[in-house]
N, C-alpha and C positions, 0 to 999 in steps of 0.2 A: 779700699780703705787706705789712708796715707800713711806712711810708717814716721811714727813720731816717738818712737824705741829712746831718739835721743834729746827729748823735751824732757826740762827739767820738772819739778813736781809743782811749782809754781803756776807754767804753763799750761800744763797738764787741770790741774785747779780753774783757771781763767777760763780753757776751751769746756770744762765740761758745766761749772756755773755758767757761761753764756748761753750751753745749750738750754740749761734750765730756767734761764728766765726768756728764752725763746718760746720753750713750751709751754712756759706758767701763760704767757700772755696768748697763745693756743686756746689755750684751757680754758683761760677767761671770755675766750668766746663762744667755748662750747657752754660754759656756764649762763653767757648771755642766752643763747637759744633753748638753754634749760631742759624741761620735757618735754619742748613741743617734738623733736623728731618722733620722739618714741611715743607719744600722745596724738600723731598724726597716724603711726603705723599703726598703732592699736582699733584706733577708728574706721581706717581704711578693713584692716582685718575681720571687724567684727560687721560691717556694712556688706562684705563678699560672705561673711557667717550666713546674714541674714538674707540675703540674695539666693543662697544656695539655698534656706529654708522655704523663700516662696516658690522654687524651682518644685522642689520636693510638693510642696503645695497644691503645686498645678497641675505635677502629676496625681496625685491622689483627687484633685475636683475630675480631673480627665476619667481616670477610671470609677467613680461614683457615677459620674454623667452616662459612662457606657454600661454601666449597671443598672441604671433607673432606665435607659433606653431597654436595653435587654429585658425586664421584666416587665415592659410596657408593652412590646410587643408579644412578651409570652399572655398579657392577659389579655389584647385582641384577640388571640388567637383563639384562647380558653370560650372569651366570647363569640369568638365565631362559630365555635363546637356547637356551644350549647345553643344560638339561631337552627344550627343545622339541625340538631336534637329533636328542636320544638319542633320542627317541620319534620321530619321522621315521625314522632308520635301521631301525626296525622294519619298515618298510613298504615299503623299495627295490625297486625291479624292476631294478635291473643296476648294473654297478661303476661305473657314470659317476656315477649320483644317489648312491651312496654315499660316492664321492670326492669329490663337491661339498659335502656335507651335511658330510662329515666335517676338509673343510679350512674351514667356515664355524666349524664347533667349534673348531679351534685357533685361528684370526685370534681368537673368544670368550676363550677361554681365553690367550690372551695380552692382551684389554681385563682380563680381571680383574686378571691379575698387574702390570701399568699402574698399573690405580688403585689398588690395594693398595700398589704402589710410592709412587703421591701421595700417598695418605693417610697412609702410615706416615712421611713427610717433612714432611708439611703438622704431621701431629702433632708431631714433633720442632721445627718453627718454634712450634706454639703453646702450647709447655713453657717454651719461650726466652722467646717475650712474655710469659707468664705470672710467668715469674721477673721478668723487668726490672720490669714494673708490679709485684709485691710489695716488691721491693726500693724502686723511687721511690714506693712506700707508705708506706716505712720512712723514710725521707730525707725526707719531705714530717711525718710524725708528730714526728719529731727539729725540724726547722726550726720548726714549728709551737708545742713546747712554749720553744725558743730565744728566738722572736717573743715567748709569753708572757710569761716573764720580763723581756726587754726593753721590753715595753709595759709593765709593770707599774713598771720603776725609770722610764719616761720619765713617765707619766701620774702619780706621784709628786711627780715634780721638779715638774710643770706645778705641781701643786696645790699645795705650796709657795710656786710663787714667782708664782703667774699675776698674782695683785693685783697685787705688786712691779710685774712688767713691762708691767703695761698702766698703773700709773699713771705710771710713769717713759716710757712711749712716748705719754702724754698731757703729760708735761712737757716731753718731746722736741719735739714738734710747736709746743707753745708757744713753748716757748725758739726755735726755728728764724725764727716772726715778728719778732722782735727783731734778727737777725741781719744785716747788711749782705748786699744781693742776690748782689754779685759778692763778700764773701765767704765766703757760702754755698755758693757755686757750686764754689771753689777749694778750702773746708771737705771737702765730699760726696767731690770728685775726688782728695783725699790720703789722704782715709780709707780706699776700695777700691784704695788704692797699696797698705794693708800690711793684715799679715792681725791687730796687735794691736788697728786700726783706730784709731790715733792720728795726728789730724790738724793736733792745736796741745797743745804740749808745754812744759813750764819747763827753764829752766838747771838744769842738777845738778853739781854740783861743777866748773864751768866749762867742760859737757859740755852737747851738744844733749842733752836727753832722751826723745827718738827714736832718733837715732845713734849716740849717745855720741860724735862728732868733737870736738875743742876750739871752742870760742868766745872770740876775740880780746876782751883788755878792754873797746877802744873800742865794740867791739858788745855788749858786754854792760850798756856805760853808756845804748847806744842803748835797747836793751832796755827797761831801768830806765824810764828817760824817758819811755816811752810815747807817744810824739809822732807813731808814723807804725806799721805794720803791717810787721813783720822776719819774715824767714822764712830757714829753715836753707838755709845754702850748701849743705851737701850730700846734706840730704834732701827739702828745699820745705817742711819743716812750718812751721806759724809756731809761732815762738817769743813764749812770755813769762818775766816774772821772776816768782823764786820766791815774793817776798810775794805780788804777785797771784793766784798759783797756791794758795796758801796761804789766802789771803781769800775767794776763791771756791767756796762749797759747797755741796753737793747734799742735800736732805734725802730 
């Protein structure tokens, strides 16, 4: 930082309104590109949302699929028992082995009707997933062509204005050297008070031009005079007068 201890309060006035109409016109270009960054990330954000939803998705059709397979093959199997079954009753030697054999075939025959039951359930859950991940298919294509267009008015704006803002945040940085330390300090901190990012403002019609509150004459003579650093009663900006504000300009 350059020591400028022995700039008078005039100077001091000059280098730091410079800086602020360096930043205003900053600002004015963040103001051209408006919401789109933040209306770009929001989209972006909610489209990886939705990505991670049909991730999640895919895993639950996965494990439905390996659950209708598993009970598919427990009811071969049940079927298979009970072929064996019916081919065993062929062969009984008395109503005991036939009673056993033949109550092993029901206990069968109620695993089939089980997993028949699962599976035709499991299948009605994997219609449901099926549908929801087409639909956040849909939702995710829509956001996606949203995002395009949006990238496309932002990535415009950039190229437009990009030179603008990088030379003007190269004259920012400059002009900030010149600056008095502590009122640099008090510059930055009144800036992120307001959201026009006005730090140091002229009188306008006998009105802060920050607040618009009135300005006493005496103060406004003070003003003038330039002899000491005035800042608004009732918003802290500093104040200058309108010639200087007026003399002051930004190429």
């Amino acid at each position: 930082m350059a020591n400028v201890k022995d700039f008078s309060v005039e100077e001091k006035l000059v280098a730091v309104l410079t800086l602020q109409k360096i930043d205003s016109k900053i600002d004015e270009i963040q103001t051209l590109k408006g919401e789109l960054p933040m209306e770009v990330k929001d989209l972006e954000d909610e489209i990886e949302g939705l990505q991670t939803r049909i991730n999640n998705i895919d895993a639950e059709i996965d494990s439905i699929n390996k659950f209708i397979a598993q009970k598919t093959n427990a009811k071969k199997e049940a079927q298979a028992l009970i072929k064996k079954y019916e081919k065993q009753q062929d062969n009984v030697k008395n109503n005991r082995e036939f009673e056993a054999i033949n109550k092993e075939m029901e206990m069968q025959e109620l695993e089939v009707k089980l997993n028949e039951k699962h599976i035709k359930d499991a299948g009605f859950e994997l219609k449901d997933r099926e549908a929801m991940k087409n639909r956040t298919e849909e939702k995710i294509a829509e956001l996606q062509e949203a995002l395009k267009i949006k990238k496309a008015e932002l990535e415009k704006i950039i190229a437009e204005t990009e030179k603008e803002e990088k030379q003007l945040t190269g004259q920012s940085e400059a002009a900030k050297e010149k600056v008095d330390v502590r009122l640099l300090t008090a510059y930055e901190r009144i800036r992120k008070s307001y959201k026009n990012g006005l730090a140091v403002v002229p009188i306008v019609r006998d009105s802060c031009g920050g607040c618009f509150n009135i300005i006493p004459p005496q103060r406004q003579s003070e003003i003038r005079q330039r002899k000491k650093i005035i800042i608004c009663e009732h918003c802290g900006r500093v104040l200058v007068d309108t010639d200087l504000n007026e003399q002051v300009t930004v190429k």
